[in-house]
VOFI-473633 format. One record per residue: residue in one letter; x, y, z of N, C-alpha, C in turn. Coordinates in steps of 0.02 Angstrom, whole numbers, plus 32768, in hexadecimal, padded with zeros to 4 digits. Atoms other than C-alpha are relative to their C-alpha. Example, Ala and Ser with C-alpha at 12.3 -4.5 7.8 and 13.67 -1.06 7.14 Angstrom:
# residues 2
A802D7FC5800082677F1F8186802D803C8000S7FD67FC57FFD82AC7FCB81657FD980378025
//
This chain:
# residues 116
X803C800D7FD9E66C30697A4B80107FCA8033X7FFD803B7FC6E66430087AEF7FAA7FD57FF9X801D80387FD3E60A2F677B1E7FFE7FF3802BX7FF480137FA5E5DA2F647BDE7FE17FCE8005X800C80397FEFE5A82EB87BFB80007FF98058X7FF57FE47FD6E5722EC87CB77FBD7FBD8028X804280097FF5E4E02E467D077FE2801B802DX80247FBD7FC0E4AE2ECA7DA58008803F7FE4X80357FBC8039E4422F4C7D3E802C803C8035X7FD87FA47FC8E48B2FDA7DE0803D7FF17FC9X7FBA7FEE801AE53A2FB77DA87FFD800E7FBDX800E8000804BE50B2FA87D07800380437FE2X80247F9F8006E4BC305B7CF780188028801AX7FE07FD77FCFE52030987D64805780157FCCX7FB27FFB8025E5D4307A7D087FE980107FB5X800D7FEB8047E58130A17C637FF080567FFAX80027FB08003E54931557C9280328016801EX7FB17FE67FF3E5EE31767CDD80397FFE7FAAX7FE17FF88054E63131467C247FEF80257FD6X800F7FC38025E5C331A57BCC7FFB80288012X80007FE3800CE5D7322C7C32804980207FEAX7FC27FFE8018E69932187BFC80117FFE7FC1X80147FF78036E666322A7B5880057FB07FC9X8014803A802FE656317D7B217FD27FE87FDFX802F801D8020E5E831167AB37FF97FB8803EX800080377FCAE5AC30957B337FB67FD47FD6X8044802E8017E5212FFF7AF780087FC5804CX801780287FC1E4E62F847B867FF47FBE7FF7X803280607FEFE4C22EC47BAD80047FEB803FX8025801A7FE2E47B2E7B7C2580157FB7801BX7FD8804A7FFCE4E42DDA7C2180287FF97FC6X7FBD7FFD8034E5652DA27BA57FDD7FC37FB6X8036801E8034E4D72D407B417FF9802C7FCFX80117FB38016E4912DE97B19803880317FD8X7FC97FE68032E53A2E297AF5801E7FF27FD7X7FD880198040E5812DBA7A8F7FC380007FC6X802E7FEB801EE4CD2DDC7A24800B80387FE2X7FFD7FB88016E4F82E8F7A1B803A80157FD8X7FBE80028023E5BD2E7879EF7FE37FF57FACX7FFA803B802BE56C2DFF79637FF7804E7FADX80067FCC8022E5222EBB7921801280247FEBX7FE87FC68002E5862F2F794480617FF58019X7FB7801D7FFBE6472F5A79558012802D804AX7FD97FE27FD0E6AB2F8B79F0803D7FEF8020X7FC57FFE8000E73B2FBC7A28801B7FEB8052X801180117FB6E71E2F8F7ADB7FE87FD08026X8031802D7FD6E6C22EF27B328024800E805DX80117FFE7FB6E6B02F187BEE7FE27FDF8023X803180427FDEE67C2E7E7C56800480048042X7FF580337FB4E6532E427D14801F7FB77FD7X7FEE803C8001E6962D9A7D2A7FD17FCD8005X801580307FEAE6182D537D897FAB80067FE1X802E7FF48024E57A2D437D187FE37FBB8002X802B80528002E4E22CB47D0280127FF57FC7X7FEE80268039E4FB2C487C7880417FF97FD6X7FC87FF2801CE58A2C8E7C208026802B801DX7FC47FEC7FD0E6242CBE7C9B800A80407FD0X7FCD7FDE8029E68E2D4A7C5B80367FF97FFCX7FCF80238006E7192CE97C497FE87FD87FB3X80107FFF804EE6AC2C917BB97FFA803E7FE4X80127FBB8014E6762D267B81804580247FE2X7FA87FE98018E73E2D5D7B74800A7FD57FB8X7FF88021801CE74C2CC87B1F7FE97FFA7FC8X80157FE98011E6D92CDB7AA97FF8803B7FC9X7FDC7FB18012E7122D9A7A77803A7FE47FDDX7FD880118017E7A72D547A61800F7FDA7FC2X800780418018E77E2CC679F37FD9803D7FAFX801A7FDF8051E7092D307973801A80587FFCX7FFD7FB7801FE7452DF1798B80438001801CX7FC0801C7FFFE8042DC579A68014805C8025X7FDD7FAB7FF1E8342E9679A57FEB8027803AX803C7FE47FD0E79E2EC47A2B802D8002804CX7FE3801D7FCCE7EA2EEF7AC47FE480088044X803980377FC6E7A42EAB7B6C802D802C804EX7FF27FE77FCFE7962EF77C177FE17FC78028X8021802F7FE0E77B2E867CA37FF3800F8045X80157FD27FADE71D2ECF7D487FF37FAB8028X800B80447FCCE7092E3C7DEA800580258033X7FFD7FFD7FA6E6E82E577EA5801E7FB3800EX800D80557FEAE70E2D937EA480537FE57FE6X7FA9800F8006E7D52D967E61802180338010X7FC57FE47FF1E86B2DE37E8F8027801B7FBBX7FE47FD7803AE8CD2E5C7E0C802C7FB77FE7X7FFA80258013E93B2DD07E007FF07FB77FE4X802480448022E8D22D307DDC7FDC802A7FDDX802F7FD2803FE8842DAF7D6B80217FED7FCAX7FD77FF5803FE9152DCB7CF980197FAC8002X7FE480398041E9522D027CF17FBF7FDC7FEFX80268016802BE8A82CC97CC77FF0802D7FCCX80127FDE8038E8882D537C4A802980257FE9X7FCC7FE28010E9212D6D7BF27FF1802F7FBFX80207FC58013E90B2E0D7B977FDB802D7FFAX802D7FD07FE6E88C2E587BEF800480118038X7FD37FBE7FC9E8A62EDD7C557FA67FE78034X802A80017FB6E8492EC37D107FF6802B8031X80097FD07FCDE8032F347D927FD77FC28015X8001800F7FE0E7C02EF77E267FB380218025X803C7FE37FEAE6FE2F167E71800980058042X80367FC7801AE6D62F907EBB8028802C7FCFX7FD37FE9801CE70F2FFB7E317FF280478016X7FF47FAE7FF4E76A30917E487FEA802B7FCAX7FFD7FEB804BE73531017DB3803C80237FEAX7FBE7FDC801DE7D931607D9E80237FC87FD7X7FDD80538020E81930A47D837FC97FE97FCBX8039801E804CE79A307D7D068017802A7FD5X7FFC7FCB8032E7AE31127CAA805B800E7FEDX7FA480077FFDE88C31037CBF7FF27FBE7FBBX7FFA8039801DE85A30507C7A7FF480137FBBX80017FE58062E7E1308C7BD5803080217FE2X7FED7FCA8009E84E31077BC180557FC87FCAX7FBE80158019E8F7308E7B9F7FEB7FD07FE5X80318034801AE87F2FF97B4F7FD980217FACX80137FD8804EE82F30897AC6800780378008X80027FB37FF7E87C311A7ACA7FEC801F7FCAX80297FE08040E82631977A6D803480347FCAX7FEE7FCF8047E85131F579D3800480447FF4
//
């Protein structure tokens, strides 16, 4: 199951019905408040973040993931970094770059949880 963590409801809704119609399990937040609420419930194999979020960055938010679901692995979308200041602040999470391409989203899930 994915976690899209997203705070602009378009993108939001937008990259989630592109997942499910790629046959994923997709669940939603609204900010990384919200998502780290929903993690607290449920399990996934996926967290999908923006970067640039109110209150809680997605950089916390990485942090975070990291800290209580160690195995979870983390996608990190930005209009606001470069592929490379992507990957050395968020070492082990794989980065794309906003606007997203979906072929590259779906290349990304794809080598992040590949399916069974």
């Amino acid at each position: 199951m994915i976690l899209l963590v997203d705070d602009n409801r378009v993108s939001r809704e937008a990259f989630a019905k592109i997942l499910r119609l790629h046959g994923h399990e997709v669940m939603e937040a609204a900010d990384a408040s919200a998502g780290l609420h929903i993690m607290d419930n449920n399990h996934f194999d996926l967290v999908i973040t923006d970067f640039v979020m109110p209150n809680i960055s997605g950089f916390q938010l990485i942090a975070h993931v990291r800290q209580k679901w160690p195995g979870t692995a983390i996608l990190l979308m930005s209009g606001y970094l470069t592929p490379e200041v992507g990957e050395m602040i968020s070492d082990g999470v794989e980065f794309i770059a906003k606007p997203v391409d979906v072929p590259v989203l779906l290349n990304a899930i794809e080598r992040l949880v590949p399916r069974q």
